[in-house]
LUMMIBA-437468 format. One record per atom (N, C-alpha, C): residue number from 1; x, y, z; atom name. Coordinates in nm, 2 decimals. Layout:
<pts>
[NUM, [X, Y, Z], CA] ...
</pts>
This chain:
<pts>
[1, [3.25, 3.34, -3.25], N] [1, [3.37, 3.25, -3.27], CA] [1, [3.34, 3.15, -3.38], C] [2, [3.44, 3.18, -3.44], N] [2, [3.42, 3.04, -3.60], CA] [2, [3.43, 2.93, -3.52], C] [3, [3.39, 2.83, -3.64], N] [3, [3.40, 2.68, -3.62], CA] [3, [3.58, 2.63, -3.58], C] [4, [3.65, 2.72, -3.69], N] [4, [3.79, 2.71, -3.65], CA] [4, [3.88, 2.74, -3.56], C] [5, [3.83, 2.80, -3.52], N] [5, [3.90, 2.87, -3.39], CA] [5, [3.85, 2.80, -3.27], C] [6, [4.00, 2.80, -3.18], N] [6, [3.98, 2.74, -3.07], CA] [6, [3.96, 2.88, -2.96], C] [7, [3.92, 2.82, -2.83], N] [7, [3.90, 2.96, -2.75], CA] [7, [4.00, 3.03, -2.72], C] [8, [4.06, 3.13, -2.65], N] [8, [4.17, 3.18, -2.60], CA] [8, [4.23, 3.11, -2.46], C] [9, [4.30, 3.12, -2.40], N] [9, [4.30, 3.09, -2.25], CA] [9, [4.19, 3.13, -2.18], C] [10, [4.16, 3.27, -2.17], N] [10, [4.10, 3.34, -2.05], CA] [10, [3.93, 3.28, -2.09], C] [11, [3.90, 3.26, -2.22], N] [11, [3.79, 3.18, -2.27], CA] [11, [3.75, 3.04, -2.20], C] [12, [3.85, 2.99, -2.24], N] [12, [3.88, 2.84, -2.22], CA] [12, [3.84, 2.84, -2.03], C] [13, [3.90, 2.91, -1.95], N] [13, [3.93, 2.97, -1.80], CA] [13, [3.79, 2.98, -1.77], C] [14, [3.70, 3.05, -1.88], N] [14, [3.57, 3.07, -1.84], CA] [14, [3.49, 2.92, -1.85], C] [15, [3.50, 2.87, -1.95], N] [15, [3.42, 2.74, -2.02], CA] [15, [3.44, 2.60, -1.91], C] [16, [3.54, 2.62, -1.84], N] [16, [3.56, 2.52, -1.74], CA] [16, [3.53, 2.57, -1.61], C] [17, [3.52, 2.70, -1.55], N] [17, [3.47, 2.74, -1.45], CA] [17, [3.32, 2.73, -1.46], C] [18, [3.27, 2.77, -1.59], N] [18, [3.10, 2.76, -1.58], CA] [18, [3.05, 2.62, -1.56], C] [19, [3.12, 2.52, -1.58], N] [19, [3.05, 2.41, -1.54], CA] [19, [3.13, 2.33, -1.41], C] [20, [3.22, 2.41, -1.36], N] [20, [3.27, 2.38, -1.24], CA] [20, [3.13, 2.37, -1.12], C] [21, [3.20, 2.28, -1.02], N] [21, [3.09, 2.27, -0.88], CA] [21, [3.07, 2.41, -0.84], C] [22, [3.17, 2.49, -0.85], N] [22, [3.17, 2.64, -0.78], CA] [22, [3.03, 2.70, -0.83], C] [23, [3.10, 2.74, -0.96], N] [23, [3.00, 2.80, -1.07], CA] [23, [2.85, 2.78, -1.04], C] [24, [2.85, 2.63, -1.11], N] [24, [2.69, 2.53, -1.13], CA] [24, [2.62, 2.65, -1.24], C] [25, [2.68, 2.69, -1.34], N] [25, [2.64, 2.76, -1.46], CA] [25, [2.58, 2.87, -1.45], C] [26, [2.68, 2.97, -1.36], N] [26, [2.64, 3.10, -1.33], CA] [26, [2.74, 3.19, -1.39], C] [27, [2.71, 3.25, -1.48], N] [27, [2.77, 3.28, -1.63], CA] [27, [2.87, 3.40, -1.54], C] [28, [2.78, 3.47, -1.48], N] [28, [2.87, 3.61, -1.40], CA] [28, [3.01, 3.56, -1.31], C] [29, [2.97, 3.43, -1.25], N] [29, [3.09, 3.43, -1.16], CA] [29, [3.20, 3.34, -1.21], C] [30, [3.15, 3.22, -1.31], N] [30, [3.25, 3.21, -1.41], CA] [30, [3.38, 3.32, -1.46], C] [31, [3.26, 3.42, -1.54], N] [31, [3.36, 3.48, -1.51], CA] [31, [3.44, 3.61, -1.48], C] [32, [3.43, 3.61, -1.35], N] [32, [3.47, 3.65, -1.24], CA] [32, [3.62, 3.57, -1.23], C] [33, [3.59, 3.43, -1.22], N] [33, [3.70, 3.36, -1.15], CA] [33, [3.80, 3.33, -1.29], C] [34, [3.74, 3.36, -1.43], N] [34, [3.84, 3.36, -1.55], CA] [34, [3.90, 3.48, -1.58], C] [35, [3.87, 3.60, -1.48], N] [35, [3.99, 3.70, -1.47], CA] [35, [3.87, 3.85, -1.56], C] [36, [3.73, 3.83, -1.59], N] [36, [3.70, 3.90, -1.69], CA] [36, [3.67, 4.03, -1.58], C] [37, [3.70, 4.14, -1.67], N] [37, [3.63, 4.25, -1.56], CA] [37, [3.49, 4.24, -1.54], C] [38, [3.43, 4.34, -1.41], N] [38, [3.30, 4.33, -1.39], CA] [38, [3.24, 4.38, -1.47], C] [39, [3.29, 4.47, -1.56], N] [39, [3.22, 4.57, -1.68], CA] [39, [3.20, 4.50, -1.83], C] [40, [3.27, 4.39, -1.81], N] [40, [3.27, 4.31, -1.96], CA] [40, [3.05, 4.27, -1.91], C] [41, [3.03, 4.27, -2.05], N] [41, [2.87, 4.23, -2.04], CA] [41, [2.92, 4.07, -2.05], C] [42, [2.79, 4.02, -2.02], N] [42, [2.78, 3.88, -2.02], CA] [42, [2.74, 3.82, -2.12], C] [43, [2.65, 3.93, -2.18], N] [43, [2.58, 3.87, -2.35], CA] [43, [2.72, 3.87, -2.40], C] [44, [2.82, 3.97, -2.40], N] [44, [2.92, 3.99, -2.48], CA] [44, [3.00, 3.82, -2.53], C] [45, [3.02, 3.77, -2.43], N] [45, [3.06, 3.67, -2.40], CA] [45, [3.00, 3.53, -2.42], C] [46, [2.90, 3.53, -2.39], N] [46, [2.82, 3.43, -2.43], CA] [46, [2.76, 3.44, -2.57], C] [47, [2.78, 3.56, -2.63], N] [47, [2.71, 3.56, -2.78], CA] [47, [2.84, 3.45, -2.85], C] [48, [2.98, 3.56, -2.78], N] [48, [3.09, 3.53, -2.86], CA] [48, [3.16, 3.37, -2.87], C] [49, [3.08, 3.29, -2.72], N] [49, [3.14, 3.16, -2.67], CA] [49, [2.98, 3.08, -2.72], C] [50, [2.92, 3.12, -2.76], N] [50, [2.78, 3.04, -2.74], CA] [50, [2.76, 2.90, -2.78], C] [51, [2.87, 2.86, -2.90], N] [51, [2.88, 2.74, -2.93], CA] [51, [2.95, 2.66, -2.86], C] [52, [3.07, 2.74, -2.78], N] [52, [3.14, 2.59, -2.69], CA] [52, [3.09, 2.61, -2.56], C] [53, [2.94, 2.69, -2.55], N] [53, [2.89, 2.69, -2.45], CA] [53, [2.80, 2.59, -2.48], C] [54, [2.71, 2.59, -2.56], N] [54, [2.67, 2.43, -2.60], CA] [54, [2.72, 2.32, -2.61], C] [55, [2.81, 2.29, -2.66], N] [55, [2.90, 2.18, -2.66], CA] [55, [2.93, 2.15, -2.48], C] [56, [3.01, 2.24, -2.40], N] [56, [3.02, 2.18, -2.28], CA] [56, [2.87, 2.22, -2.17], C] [57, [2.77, 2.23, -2.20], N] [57, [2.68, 2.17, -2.14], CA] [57, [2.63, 2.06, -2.21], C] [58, [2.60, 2.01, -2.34], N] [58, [2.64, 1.90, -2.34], CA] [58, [2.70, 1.78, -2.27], C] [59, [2.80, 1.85, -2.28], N] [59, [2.91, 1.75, -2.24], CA] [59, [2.88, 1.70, -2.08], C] [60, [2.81, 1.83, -2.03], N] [60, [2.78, 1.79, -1.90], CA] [60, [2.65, 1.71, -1.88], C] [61, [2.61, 1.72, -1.93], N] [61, [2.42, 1.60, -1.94], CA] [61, [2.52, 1.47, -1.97], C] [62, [2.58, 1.46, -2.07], N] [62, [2.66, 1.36, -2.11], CA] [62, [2.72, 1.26, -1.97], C] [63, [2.75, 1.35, -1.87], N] [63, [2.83, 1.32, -1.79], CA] [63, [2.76, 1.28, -1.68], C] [64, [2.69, 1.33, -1.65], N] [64, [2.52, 1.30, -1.55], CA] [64, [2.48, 1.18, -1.62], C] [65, [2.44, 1.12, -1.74], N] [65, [2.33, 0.99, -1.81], CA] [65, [2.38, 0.90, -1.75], C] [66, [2.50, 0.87, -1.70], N] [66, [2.53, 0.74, -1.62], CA] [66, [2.45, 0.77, -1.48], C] [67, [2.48, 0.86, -1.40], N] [67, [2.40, 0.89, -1.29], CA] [67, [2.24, 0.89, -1.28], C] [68, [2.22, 0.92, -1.39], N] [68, [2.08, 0.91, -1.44], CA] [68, [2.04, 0.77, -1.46], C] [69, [2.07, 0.72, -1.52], N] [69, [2.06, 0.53, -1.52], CA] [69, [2.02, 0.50, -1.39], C] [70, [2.13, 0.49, -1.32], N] [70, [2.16, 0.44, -1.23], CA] [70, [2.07, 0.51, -1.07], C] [71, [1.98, 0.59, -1.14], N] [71, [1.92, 0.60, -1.03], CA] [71, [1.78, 0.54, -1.08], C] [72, [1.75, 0.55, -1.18], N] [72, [1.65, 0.45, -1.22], CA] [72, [1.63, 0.33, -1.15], C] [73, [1.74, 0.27, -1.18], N] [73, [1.74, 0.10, -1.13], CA] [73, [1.79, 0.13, -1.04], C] [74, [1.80, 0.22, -0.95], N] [74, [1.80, 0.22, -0.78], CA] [74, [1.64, 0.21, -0.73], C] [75, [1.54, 0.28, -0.83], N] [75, [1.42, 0.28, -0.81], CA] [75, [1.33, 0.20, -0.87], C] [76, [1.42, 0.07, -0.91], N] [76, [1.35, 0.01, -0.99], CA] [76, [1.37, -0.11, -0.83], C] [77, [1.50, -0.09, -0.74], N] [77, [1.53, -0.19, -0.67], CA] [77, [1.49, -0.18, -0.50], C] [78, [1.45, -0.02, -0.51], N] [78, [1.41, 0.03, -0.41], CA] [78, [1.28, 0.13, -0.43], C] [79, [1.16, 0.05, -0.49], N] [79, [1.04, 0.13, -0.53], CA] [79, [1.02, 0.29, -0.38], C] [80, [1.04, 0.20, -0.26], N] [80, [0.98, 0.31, -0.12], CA] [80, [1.07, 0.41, -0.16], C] [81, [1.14, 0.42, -0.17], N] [81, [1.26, 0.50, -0.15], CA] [81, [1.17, 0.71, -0.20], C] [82, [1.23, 0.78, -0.11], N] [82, [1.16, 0.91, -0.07], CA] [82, [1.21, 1.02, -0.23], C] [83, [1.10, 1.05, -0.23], N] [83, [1.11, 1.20, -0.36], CA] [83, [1.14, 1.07, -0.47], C] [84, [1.09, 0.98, -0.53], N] [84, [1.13, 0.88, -0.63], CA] [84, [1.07, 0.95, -0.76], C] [85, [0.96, 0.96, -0.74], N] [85, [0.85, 1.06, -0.87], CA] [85, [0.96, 1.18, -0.92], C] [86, [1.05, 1.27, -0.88], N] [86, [1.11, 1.37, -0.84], CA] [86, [1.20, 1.32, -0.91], C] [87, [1.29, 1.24, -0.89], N] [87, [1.40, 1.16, -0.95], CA] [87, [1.40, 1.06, -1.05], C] [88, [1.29, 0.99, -1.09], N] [88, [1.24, 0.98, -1.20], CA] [88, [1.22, 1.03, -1.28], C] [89, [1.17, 1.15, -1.25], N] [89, [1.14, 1.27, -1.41], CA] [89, [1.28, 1.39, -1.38], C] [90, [1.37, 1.35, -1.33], N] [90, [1.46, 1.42, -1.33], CA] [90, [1.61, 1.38, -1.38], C] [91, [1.58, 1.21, -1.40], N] [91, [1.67, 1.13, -1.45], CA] [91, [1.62, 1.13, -1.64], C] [92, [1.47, 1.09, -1.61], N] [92, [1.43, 1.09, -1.73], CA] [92, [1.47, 1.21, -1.82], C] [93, [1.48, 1.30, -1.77], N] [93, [1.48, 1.43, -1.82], CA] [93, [1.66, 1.38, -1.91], C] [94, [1.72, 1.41, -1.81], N] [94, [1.90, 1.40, -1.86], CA] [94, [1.87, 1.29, -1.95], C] [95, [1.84, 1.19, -1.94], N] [95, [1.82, 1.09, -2.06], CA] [95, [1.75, 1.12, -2.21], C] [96, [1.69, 1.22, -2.19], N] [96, [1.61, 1.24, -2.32], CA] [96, [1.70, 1.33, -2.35], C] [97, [1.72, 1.42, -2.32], N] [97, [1.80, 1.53, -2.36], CA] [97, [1.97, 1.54, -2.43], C] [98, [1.99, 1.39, -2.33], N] [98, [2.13, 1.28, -2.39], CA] [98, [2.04, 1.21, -2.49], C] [99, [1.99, 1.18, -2.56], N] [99, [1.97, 1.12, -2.64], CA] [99, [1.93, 0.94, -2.60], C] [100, [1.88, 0.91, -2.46], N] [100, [1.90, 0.78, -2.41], CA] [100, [1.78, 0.80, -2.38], C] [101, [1.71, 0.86, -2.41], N] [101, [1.57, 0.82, -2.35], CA] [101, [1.48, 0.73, -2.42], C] [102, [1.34, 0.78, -2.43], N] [102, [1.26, 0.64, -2.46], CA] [102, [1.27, 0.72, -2.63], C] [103, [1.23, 0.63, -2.73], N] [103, [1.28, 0.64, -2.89], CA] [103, [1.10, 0.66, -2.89], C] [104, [1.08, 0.79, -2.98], N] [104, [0.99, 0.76, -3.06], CA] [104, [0.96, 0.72, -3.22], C] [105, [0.84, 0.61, -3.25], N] [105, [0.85, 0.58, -3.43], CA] [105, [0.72, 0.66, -3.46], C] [106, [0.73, 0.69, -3.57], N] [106, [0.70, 0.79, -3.63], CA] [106, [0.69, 0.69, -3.77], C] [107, [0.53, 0.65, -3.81], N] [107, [0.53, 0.53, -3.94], CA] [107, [0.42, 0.66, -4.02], C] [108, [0.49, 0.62, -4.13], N] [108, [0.44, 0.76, -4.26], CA] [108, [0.40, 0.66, -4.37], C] [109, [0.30, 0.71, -4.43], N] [109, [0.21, 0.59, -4.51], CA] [109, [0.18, 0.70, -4.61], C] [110, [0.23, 0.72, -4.67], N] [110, [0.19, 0.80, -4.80], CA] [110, [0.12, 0.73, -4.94], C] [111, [0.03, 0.80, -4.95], N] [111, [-0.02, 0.76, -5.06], CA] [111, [-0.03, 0.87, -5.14], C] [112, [0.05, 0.88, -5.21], N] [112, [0.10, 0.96, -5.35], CA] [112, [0.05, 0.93, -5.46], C] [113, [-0.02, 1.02, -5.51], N] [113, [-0.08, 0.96, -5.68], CA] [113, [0.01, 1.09, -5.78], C] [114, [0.07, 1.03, -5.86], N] [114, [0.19, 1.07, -5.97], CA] [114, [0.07, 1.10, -6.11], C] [115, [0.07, 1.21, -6.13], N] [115, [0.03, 1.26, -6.26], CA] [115, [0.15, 1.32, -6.34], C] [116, [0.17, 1.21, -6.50], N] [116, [0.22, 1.32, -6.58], CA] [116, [0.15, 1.42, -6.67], C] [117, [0.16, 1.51, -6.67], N] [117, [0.13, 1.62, -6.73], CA] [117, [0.21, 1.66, -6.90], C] [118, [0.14, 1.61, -7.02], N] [118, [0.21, 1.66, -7.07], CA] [118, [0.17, 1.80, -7.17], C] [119, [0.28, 1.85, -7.18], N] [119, [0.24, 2.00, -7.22], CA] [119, [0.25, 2.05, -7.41], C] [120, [0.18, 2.06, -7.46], N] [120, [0.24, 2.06, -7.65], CA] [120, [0.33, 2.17, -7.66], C] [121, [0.42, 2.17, -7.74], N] [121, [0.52, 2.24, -7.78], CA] [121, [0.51, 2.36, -7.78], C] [122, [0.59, 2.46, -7.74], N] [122, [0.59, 2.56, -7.78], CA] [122, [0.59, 2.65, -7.86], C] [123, [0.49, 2.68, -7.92], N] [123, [0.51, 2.81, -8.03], CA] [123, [0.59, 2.91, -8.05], C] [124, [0.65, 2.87, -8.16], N] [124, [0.77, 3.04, -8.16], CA] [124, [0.69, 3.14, -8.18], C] 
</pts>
């Protein structure tokens, strides 16, 4: 699928069922429920959708980062609290992946020594 092109319906039917509660990104039953036959392959579909398959998982990490936060500083407010290690690196996870995680710097110190080179003229 180009950049230009928007999906079809029965596409579109698929791209919202796969990240539906039903679904939970199970490519087959997506779709299933967007009308595709059982015989359609699933690479078929996913080669053909692959970009606004990225885009709305995306969109779904996107949509978790608040949830994600917010269970941090639940554990920031409730250290006892059960499976916290678990949900910590599982929050952390969606945050990095959204782009909200911890920033790494990266300091580059180059020391470049510039030679010119000059060359005599060419001989005809």
């Amino acid at each position: 699928m180009t950049e230009l092109s928007q999906p079809n319906t029965k596409q579109q039917l698929f791209l919202d069922a796969l990240i539906s509660e039903e679904c939970m990104g199970d490519l087959r039953k997506a779709m299933d429920l967007a009308g595709y036959s059982r015989t359609t392959k699933i690479s078929h579909i996913a080669s053909s959708l692959r970009h606004e398959i990225r885009l709305i998982t995306e969109t779904l990490l996107a949509m978790y980062a608040p949830k994600a936060a917010f269970a941090l500083t639940n554990i920031l407010d409730n250290p006892d609290q059960l499976n916290s290690r678990h949900i910590i690196t599982a929050a952390k996870e969606v945050l990095d992946r959204t782009g909200l995680g911890a920033k790494t710097q990266v300091e580059l110190d180059v020391n470049a020594h510039s030679a010119v080179v000059i060359l005599p003229p060419k001989s005809p």
